[in-house]
C-alpha positions as CSV (number, residue, x, y, z in Angstrom):
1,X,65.3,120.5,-44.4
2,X,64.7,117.4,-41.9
3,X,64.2,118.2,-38.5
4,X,65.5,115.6,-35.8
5,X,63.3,112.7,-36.0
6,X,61.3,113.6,-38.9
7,X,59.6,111.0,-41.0
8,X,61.7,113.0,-43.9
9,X,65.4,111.3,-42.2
10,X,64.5,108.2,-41.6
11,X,67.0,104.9,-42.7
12,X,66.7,101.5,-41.7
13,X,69.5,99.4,-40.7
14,X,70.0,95.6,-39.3
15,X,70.3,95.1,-35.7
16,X,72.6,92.3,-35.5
17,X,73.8,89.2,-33.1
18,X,77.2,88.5,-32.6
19,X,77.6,85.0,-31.0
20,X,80.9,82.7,-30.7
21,X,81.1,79.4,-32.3
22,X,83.7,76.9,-32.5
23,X,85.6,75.1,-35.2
24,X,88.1,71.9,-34.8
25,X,90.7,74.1,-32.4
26,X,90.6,75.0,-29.6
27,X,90.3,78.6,-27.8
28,X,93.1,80.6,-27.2
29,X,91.0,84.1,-26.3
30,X,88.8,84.9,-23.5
31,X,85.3,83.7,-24.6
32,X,83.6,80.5,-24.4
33,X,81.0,78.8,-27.3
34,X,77.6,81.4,-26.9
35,X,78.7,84.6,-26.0
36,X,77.5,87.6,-27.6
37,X,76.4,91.0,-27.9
38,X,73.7,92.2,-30.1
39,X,74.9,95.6,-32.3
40,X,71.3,98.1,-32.2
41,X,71.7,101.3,-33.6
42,X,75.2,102.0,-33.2
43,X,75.6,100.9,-30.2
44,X,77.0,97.4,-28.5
45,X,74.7,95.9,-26.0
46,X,75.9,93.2,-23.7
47,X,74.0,90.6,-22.0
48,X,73.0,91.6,-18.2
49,X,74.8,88.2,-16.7
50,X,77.8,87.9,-19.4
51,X,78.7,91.9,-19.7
52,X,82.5,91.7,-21.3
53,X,83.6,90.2,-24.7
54,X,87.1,89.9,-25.7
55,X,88.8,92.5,-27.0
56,X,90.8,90.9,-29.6
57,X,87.3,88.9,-30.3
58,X,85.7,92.5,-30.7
59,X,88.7,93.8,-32.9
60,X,88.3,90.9,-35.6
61,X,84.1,91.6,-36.1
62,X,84.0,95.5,-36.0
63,X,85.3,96.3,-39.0
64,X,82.2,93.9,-40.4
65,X,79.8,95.8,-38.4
66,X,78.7,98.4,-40.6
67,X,78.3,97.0,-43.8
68,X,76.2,93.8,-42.1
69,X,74.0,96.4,-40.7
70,X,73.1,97.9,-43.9
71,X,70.8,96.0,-46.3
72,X,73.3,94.3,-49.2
73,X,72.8,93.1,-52.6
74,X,71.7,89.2,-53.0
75,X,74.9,88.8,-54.8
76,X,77.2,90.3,-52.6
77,X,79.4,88.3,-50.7
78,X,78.5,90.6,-47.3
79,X,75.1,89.3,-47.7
80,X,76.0,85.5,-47.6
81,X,79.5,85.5,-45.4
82,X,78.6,85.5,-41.6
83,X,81.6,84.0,-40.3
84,X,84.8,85.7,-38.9
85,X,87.8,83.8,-38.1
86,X,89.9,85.1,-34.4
87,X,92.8,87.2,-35.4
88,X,95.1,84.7,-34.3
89,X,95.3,81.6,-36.8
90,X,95.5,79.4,-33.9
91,X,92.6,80.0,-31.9
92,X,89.8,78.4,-32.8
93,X,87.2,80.7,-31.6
94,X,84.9,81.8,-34.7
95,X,82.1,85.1,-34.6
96,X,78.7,84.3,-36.2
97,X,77.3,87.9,-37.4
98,X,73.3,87.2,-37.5
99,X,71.1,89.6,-39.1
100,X,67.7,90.5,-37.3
101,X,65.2,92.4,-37.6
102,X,65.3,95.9,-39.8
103,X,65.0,99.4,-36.8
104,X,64.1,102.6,-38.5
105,X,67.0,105.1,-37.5
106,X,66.4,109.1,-37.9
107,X,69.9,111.1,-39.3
108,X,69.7,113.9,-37.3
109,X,69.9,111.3,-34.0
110,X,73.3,110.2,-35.5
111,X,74.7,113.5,-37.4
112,X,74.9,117.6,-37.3
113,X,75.5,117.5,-40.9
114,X,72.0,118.2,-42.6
115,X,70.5,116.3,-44.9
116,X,71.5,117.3,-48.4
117,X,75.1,118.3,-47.5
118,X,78.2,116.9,-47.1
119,X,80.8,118.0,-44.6
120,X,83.7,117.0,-46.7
């Protein structure tokens, strides 16, 4: 059995930029062309001089999260998509989900459910 932060548990996952682009409308939400967060780990970190994001910005891109942070198959279309449309078909605010580098995780830092079980 792994103990927390054995070599035995560890996964790798993407940390990953989340940035605002525009298209051919304009903004109807509360962010402006280069605002983002970076996703490390599972956790959302904000830049020191811009520290809120839109919510509804936020709701559209976090479904998306945690399959971007996971390595993909060439061939699947999670791999090539990066861009999220706002929820609302009028806004023309767009969410570009960049890949960067690869962080070695450990599973007992992110479950109590040891390695070679299931709690389901």
């Amino acid at each position: 059995m792994a103990t927390a932060n054995s070599t035995d548990d560890v996964f790798e996952l993407y940390d990953l930029r989340v940035e605002v682009i525009e298209s051919d409308q304009p903004f109807v939400m509360h962010v402006k062309k280069g605002d983002y967060f970076d996703v490390i780990g599972g956790r959302l970190v904000f830049p020191k001089d811009r520290p809120e994001f839109s919510l509804y910005g936020l709701l559209a891109v976090l479904p998306f999260i945690p399959a971007k942070q996971r390595p993909t198959h060439p061939n699947d279309w999670m791999t090539t998509d990066c861009v999220i449309a706002a929820p609302d078909p009028a806004c023309g605010a767009r969410f570009r989900i960049s890949r960067l580098e690869k962080r070695a995780l450990h599973h007992a830092d992110f479950s109590v459910v040891p390695l070679g079980q299931t709690n389901g």
